[in-house]
C-alpha positions, 0 to 999 in steps of 0.5 A: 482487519483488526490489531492483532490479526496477520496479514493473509498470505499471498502472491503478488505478480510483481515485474523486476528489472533484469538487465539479462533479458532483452529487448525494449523491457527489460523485465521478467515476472517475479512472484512475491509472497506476503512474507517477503514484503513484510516479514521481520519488517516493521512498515506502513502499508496504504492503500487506494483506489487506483494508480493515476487517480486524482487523489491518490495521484495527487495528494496522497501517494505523493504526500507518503513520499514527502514525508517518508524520512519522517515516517521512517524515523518512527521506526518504519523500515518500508513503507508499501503502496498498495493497489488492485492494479498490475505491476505494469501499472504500479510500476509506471505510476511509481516512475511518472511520480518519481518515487525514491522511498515509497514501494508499489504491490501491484495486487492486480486480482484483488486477492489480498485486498479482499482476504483483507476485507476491503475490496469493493466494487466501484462500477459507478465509475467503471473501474470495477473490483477496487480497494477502499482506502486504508491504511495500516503499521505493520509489525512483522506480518501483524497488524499494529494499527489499522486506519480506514475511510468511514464509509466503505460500501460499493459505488460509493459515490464520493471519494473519502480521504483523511483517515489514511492521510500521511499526516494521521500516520505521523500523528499516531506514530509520534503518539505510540512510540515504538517499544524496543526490548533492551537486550 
């Protein structure tokens, strides 16, 4: 993706709390589309290899959420953690981290990771088809700056992290204030 370039449309099998369903999981599948997690929004999307994954477990999904009300002042109405893993996944790891403003997409088959241009293939360690580590400022389905990892190839056989840290983030977004039209 480059600046300027919208965000392709898709559908993300998400599954939403329903206290009308019963039984002992108490949710139904709700398909949500590329507008209705980014249109007339302004937010932060990352993405990463995997849910339950070290660095992604440990430092950065974590650190977006530490710095959530400091990355919100800069103008952000959500920020989105994304992954090619299915919404039972994502929504266990957003419980197992606590998460209170940081939201999961599950992107369960890739499509909008690869209509993006960043899936790619980690077989070396047996996850197959996964989203290199990115991170982009969303503006109403428009990218407003894009972040990766150097390096994205398949099999790669580290795990870069730095580009897509919260800290580049708050850097860049203190450096480019948002531009608000007096009405």
């Amino acid at each position: 993706m480059l600046i300027g370039d919208r965000l392709p449309q898709v559908t993300f099998q998400t599954r939403i709390y329903d206290p009308s369903v019963s039984g002992p999981n108490p949710y139904r599948w709700q398909g949500m589309t590329t507008d209705d997690f980014f249109k007339g929004k302004r937010v932060l999307l990352f993405s990463l290899p995997g849910a339950f994954t070290p660095t992604c477990s440990t430092y950065q999904l974590p650190g977006f959420e530490a710095a959530s009300e400091e990355l919100k002042r800069h103008g952000l109405d959500e920020i989105y953690c994304l992954s090619v893993n299915d919404a039972f996944v994502m929504n266990q790891w957003a419980k197992s981290l606590a998460l209170e403003n940081v939201k999961v997409i599950p992107d369960g088959s890739g499509e909008f990771t690869e209509r993006v241009g960043m899936l790619v293939r980690k077989d070396n360690l047996g996850f197959g088809a996964r989203s290199w580590r990115y991170a982009a400022i969303i503006d109403d389905c428009v990218v407003e700056a894009w972040f990766e990892e150097p390096g994205r190839v398949d099999d790669c056989p580290s795990d870069p992290y730095g580009t897509t840290a919260p800290e580049t983030l708050l850097e860049w977004l203190r450096d480019n204030p948002k531009q608000v039209s007096a009405a």
